[in-house]
C-alpha positions as CSV (number, residue, x, y, z in Angstrom):
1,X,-23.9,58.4,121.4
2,X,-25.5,59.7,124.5
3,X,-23.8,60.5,127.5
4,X,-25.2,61.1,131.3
5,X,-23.5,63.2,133.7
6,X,-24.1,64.5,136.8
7,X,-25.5,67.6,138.2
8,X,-22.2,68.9,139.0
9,X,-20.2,68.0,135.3
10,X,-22.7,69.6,133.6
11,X,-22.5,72.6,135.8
12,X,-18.9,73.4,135.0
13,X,-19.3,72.6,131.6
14,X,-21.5,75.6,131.5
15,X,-19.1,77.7,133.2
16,X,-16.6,77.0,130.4
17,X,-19.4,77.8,128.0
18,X,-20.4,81.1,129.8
19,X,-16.8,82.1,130.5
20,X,-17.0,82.8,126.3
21,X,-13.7,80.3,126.3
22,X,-16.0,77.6,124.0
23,X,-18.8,78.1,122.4
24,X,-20.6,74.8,123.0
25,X,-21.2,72.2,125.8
26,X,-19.4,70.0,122.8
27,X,-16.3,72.3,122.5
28,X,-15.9,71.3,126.3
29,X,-16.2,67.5,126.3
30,X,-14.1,67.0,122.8
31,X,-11.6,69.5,124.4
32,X,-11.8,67.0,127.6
33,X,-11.5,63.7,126.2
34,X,-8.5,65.1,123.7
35,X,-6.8,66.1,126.8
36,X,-7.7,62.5,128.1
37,X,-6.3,60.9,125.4
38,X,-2.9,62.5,125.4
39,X,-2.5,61.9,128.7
40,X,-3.1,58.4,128.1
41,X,-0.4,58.5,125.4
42,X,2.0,60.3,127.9
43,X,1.3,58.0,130.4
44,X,1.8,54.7,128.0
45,X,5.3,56.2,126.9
46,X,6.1,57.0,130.7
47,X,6.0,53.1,131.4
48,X,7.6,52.3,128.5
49,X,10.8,54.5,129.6
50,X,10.6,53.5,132.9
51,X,10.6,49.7,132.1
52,X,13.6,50.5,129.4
53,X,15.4,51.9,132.4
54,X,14.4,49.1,134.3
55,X,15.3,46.5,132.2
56,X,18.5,48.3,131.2
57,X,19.2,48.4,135.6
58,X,18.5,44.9,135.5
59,X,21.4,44.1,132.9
60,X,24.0,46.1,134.9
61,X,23.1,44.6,137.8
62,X,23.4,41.6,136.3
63,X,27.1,42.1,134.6
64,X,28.2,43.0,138.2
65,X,28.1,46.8,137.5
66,X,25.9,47.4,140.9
67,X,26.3,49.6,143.7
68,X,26.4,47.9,146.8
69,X,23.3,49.2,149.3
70,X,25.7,50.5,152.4
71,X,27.4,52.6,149.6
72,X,24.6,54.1,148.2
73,X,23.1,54.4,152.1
74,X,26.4,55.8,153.1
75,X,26.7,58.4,150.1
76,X,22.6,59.3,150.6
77,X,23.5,60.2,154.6
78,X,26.7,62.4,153.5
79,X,24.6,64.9,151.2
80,X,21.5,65.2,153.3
81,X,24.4,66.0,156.2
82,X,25.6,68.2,153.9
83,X,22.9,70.1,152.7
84,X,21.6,70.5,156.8
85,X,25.2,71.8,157.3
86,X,24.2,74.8,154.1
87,X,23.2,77.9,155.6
């Protein structure tokens, strides 16, 4: 495989290398694209809780379980008073 970067990427790759934290311009890129990759995993799980939560929002609202948006408005404006009111 053969990869082009610029000026600038392959710059501080050679930092990393002369900082005696890797020994290779390799060591730096697999080190890169495994941090990459989890944080593509992360990110995949991240949506898949969040549309759990959704989903599982979306039921309660549906079985009548909601909170009514002046409530919620009502409750919101009582604590930020509050917590202006804190020394």
């Amino acid at each position: 495989m053969n990869v082009s970067l610029t000026p600038e990427l392959e710059r501080r790759i050679a930092e990393k290398v002369e900082s005696g934290l890797y020994t290779t311009a390799s060591e730096v890129v697999r080190e890169a694209l495994r941090m990459l990759f989890e944080a593509d995993e992360n990110r995949t799980r991240l949506v898949g809780k969040l549309n759990a939560e959704i989903q599982d929002a979306i039921h309660q609202l549906d079985r009548g379980e909601g909170i009514a948006g002046e409530a919620v408005h009502e409750e919101a404006m009582r604590l930020i008073e509050a917590a202006r009111a804190r020394p």
